[in-house]
ZANUVEX-385014 format. One line per field, with one value per residue (C-alpha): residue number from 1; x, y, z. Coordinates in steps of 0.05 Angstrom, whole numbers. Example, Ala and Ser with C-alpha at 12.3 -4.5 7.8 and 13.67 -1.06 7.14 Angstrom:
num c(1|2)
u c(246|273)
v c(-90|-21)
w c(156|143)
This chain:
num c(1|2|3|4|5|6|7|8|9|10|11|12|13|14|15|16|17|18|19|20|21|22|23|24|25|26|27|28|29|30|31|32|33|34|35|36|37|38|39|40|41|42|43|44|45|46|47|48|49|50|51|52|53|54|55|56|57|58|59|60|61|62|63|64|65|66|67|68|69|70|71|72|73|74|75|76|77|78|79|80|81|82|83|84|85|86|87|88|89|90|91|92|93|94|95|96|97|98|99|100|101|102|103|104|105|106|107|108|109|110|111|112|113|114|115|116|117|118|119|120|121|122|123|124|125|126|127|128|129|130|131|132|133|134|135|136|137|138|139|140|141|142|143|144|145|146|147|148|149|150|151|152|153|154|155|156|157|158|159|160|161|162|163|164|165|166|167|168|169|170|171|172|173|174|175|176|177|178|179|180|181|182|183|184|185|186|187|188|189|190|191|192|193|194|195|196|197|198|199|200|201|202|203|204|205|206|207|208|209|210|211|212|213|214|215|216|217|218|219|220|221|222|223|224|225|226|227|228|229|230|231|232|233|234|235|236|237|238|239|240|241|242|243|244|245|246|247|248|249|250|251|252|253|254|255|256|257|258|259|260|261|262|263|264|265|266|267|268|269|270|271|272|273|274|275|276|277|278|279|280|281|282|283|284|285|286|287|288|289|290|291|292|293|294|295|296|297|298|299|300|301|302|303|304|305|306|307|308|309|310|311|312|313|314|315|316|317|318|319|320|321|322|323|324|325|326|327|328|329|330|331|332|333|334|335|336|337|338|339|340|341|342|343|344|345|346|347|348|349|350|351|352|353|354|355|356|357|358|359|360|361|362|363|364|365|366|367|368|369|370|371|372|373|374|375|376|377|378|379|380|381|382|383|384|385|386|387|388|389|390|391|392|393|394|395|396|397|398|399|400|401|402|403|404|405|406|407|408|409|410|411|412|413|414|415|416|417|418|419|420|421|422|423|424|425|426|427|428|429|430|431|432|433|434|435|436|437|438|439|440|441|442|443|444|445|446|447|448|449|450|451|452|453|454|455|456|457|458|459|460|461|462|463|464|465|466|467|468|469|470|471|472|473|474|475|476|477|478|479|480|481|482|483|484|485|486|487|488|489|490|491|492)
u c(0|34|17|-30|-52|-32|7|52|64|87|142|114|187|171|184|210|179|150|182|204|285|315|358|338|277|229|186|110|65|74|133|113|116|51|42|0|-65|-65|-138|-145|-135|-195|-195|-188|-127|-85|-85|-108|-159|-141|-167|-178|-120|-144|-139|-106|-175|-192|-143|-147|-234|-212|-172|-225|-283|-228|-216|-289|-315|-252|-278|-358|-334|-351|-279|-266|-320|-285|-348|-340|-261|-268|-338|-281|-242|-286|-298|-230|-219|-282|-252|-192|-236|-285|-233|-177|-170|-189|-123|-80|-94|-77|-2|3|-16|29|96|78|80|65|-12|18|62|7|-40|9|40|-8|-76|-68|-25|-68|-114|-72|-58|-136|-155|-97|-115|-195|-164|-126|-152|-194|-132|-92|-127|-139|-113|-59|-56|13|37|16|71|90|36|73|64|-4|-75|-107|-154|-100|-106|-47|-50|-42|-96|-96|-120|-127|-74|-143|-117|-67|-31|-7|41|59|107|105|138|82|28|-22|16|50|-15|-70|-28|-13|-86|-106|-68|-87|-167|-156|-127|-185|-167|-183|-146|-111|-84|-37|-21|42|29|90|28|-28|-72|-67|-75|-146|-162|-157|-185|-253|-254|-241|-289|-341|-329|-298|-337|-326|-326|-270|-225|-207|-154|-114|-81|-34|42|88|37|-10|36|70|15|-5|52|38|-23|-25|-29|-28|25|53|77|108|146|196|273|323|315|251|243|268|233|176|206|221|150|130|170|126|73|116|81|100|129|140|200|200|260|305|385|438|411|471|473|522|532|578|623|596|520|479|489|426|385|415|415|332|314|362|343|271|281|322|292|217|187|251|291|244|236|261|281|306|385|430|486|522|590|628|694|731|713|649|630|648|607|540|548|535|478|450|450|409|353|337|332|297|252|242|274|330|296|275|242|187|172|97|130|196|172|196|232|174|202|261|292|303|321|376|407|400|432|493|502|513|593|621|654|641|581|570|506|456|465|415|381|317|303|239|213|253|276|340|356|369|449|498|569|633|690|659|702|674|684|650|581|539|556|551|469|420|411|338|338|350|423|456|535|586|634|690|714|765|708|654|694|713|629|620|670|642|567|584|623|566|493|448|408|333|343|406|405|443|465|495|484|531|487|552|557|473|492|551|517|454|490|541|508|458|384|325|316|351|334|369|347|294|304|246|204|206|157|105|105|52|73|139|155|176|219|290|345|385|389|341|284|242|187|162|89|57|5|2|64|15|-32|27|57|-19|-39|-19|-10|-39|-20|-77|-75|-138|-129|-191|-221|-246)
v c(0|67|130|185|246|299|231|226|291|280|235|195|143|72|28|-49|-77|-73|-130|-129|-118|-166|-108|-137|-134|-189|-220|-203|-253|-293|-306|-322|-397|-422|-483|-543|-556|-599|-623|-585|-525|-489|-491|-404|-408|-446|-395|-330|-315|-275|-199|-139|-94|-22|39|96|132|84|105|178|167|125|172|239|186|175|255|275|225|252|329|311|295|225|196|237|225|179|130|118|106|59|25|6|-17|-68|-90|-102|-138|-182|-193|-230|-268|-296|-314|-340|-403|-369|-314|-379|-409|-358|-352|-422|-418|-363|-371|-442|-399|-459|-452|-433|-379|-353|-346|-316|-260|-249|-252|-246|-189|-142|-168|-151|-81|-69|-85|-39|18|13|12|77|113|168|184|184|233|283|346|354|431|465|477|553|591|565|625|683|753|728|754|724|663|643|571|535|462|407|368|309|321|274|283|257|202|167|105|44|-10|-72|-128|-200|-229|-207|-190|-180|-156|-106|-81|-83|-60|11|11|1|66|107|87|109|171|193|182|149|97|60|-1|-37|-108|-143|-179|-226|-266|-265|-303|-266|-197|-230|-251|-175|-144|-187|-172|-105|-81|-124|-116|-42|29|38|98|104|47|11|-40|-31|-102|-107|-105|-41|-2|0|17|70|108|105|136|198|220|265|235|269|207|149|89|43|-19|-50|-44|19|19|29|76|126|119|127|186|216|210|239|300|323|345|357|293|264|189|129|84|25|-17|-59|-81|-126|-130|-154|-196|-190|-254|-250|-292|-329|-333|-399|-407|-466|-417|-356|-416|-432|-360|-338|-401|-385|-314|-331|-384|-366|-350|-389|-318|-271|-229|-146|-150|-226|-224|-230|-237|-255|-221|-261|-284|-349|-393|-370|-383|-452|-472|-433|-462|-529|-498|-476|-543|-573|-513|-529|-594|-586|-543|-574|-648|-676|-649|-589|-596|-649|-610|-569|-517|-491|-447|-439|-383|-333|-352|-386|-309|-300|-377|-365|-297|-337|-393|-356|-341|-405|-409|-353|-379|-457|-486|-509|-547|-534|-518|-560|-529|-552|-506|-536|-530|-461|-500|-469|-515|-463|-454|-433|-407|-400|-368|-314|-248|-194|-176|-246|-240|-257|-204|-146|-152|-161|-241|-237|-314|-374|-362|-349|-323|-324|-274|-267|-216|-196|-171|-111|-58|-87|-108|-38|-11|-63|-49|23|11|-4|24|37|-21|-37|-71|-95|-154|-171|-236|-214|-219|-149|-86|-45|-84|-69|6|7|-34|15|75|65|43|66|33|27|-18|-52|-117|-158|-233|-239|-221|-186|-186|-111|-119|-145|-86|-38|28|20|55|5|33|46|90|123|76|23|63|144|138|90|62|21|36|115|121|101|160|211|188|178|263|332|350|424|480|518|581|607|682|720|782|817)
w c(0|-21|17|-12|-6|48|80|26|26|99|90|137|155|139|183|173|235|299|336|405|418|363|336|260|211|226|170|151|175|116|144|214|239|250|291|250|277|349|374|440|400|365|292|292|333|285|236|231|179|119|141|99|106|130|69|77|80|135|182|170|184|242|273|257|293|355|373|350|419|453|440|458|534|528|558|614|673|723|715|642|656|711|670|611|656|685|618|596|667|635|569|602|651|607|547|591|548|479|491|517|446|406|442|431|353|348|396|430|498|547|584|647|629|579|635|687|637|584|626|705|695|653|710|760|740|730|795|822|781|802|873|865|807|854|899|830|792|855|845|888|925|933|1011|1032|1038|965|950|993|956|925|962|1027|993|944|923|875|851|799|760|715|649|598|529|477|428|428|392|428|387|409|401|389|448|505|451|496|557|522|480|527|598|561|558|622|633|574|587|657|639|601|529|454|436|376|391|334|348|327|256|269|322|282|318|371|339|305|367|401|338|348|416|436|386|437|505|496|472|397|385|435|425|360|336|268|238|185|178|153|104|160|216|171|155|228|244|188|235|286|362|421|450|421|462|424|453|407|384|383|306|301|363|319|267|310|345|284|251|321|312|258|303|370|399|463|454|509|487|509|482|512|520|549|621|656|725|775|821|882|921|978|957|947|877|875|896|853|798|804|802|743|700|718|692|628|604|610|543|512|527|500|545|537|626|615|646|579|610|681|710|759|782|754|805|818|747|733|793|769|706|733|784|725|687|754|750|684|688|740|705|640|639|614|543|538|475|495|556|553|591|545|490|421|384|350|276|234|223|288|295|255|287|359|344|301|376|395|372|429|481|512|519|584|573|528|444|409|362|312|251|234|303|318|380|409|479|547|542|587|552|595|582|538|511|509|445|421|379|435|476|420|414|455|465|460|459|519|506|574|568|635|626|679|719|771|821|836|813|741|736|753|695|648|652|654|581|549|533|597|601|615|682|717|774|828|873|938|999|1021|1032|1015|940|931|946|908|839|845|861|809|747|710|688|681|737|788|818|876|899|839|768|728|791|806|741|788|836|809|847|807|749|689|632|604|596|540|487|533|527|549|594|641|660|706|762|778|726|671|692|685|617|587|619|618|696|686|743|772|805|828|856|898|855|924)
């Protein structure tokens, strides 16, 4: 589909995909492994039904539809806000095992890890946000002698106010997560909404796009399909914030198109999140909980640890922790076990396992084209300058690179890009200070990797080249409004 129009005339930047964090174009859906049909699946899972792409003319209506119900009033009472909400909480509820499907069909995401990241989390952060969303949105006065010099009766504050439509794109790896949990935030806020699902999971994105449209208001919230035409000419309109979660590469082509109207943007992309592990600590336990972060969604996860510093001796012996966790996990093979995943397609297959070469391999390295099966894998003895440590992993590819101690893990995070989270093993209050103090990122975790995700009062998002903005719980309700100053000054 070619741009026309006024669009053209924009120069709207095309983009070449909206994956999450791979670094590298990912394939149309064409492209996209599809699983072949297995019996406790429903036939519309297996495949997602051809769909007529959106025109040009379509979007540009769409969009003209979304601002005029934004301008009648229609999204800002709290009761409308909080009535969507309690739909969307129903959507999840009642199609628990239709959404688990689809991530199946799509990335083989095992039942259990479908329904504990894709649907009880949404959940989870609807309930929090009905709990809080009256003390969240109440102005907030300034303290009094803030107003000194103004008349007797002076009043000052802040309000909430909602930004009025905005555009939310997703990625493949959480695409349901990472689409609908923006929303939560942006309904609560006040706004419209555009929501463009990953095309790389197709069944998924069908599944959304039938029902959104039913549980949520229509004239308020809509769902665009479809691959780069469609997401490039979404980017040629005018928003009033983008949130896009995805790679560096295409961040700025998102950025960019924003620029065009001066509209705000939330980045959320991703990077080598390193892990330091210490002397002294119980390296099963440090083992279960880092395999358990790694390997979940077969690495595909933008906060998954990509790496781990430690010293020499340290290393060998959580390399063979390691092997025990994931046995323990998923069996001596990983491949016939319900609960290891499967790489999203053969494209990225084949960047992963080019991975495979640096350093040792401690355990793990079998790899299946035709079932985009890459086994969890531990390397020791990695370089730094070795391919798996120049990208972002992105993939159940775990490297061991040695250092002297703290202060050269400090130096070598601190060499390279800020990352989205950093992690820690230790059990020395001086070594937390010193790795949070002295680092930068956009998170920092000690005892539990990716679990400050499941706080809702904390703010999730990057850093420099990990990311601009953050969300989550009461963040959500400041990246998705304008917090307006009021002064309000006696006439008498």
């Amino acid at each position: 589909m070619h741009l026309a129009g006024d669009n053209a005339r924009r120069g709207a930047p095309r983009i070449g995909d909206t994956s999450r964090l791979t670094g590298h174009t990912v394939p149309t859906p064409g492209h996209c492994r599809v699983l072949p049909p297995t019996p406790d699946l429903p036939l519309d899972t297996r495949r997602a039904p051809p769909r007529r792409r959106p025109l040009v003319t379509d979007i540009d209506d769409l969009v003209v539809r979304l601002r005029a119900t934004f301008a009648s009033g229609r999204t800002k009472p709290l009761a409308w806000r909080k009535e969507q909400l309690t739909r969307l909480r129903a959507m999840f509820t009642e199609h628990r095992g239709d959404i688990a499907d689809a991530l199946y069909a799509d990335l083989h995401k095992p039942r259990a890890d479908a329904f504990a990241t894709e649907i009880d989390f949404p959940v989870r952060e609807i309930d929090h946000t009905l709990n809080h969303l009256d003390e969240w949105l109440r102005p907030r006065p300034v303290a009094s002698g803030a107003l000194a010099g103004l008349p007797d009766g002076s009043a000052a504050g802040t309000q909430y106010d909602p930004l009025g439509t905005v555009l939310i794109i997703a990625p493949w790896n959480y695409p349901v997560q990472l689409l609908l949990v923006p929303l939560v935030g942006a309904l609560a806020a006040g706004n419209t909404v555009v929501l463009k699902p990953s095309e790389v999971t197709p069944a998924t994105s069908a599944l959304i796009a039938r029902l959104v449209p039913e549980y949520l208001d229509k004239e308020a919230v809509a769902v665009v399909e479809g691959g780069i035409p469609e997401t490039t000419e979404l980017l040629a309109q005018r928003w009033d914030h983008i949130f896009y979660t995805g790679n560096g590469m295409v961040g700025r082509i998102v950025m960019r198109a924003a620029a065009e109207h001066l509209t705000p943007v939330t980045l959320e992309l991703g990077g080598k999140s390193p892990v330091f592990v210490d002397r002294d600590v119980d390296l099963n336990r440090v083992a279960e909980r880092l395999a358990g972060a790694k390997f979940r969604n077969a690495g595909q996860t933008c906060v998954a640890p990509d790496y781990v510093l430690t010293d020499p001796e340290t290393a060998s012996e959580l390399a063979a922790a390691l092997a025990k966790a994931v046995e323990a996990m998923f069996g001596t093979d990983p491949q016939s076990s319900d609960a290891y995943g499967r790489i999203v397609n053969e494209r990225h297959f084949d960047r992963v396992s080019a991975l495979l070469g640096s350093g040792t391999t401690a355990f793990g390295g079998q790899a299946d084209r035709d079932d985009t099966y890459i086994a969890p894998t531990v390397l020791t003895g990695v370089k730094p300058d070795e391919p798996v440590m120049r990208e972002e992993i992105f993939g159940p590819v775990l490297p061991i690179v040695e250092v002297a101690g703290l202060d050269e893990a400090i130096e070598f995070i601190n060499d390279r890009d800020k990352p989205l989270a950093l992690y820690g093993f230790t059990e020395s209050e001086d070594t937390r200070r010193r790795l949070a103090d002295e680092t930068s990122s956009g998170g920092i975790g000690f005892g539990l990797p990716m679990a400050h995700l499941r706080v809702p009062e904390l703010p999730f998002g990057g850093v420099g080249e990990s990311g601009l903005g953050s969300y989550h719980g009461p963040h959500s309700i400041a990246t998705f409004s304008h917090r307006k100053a009021r002064l309000d000054v006696p006439l008498g």
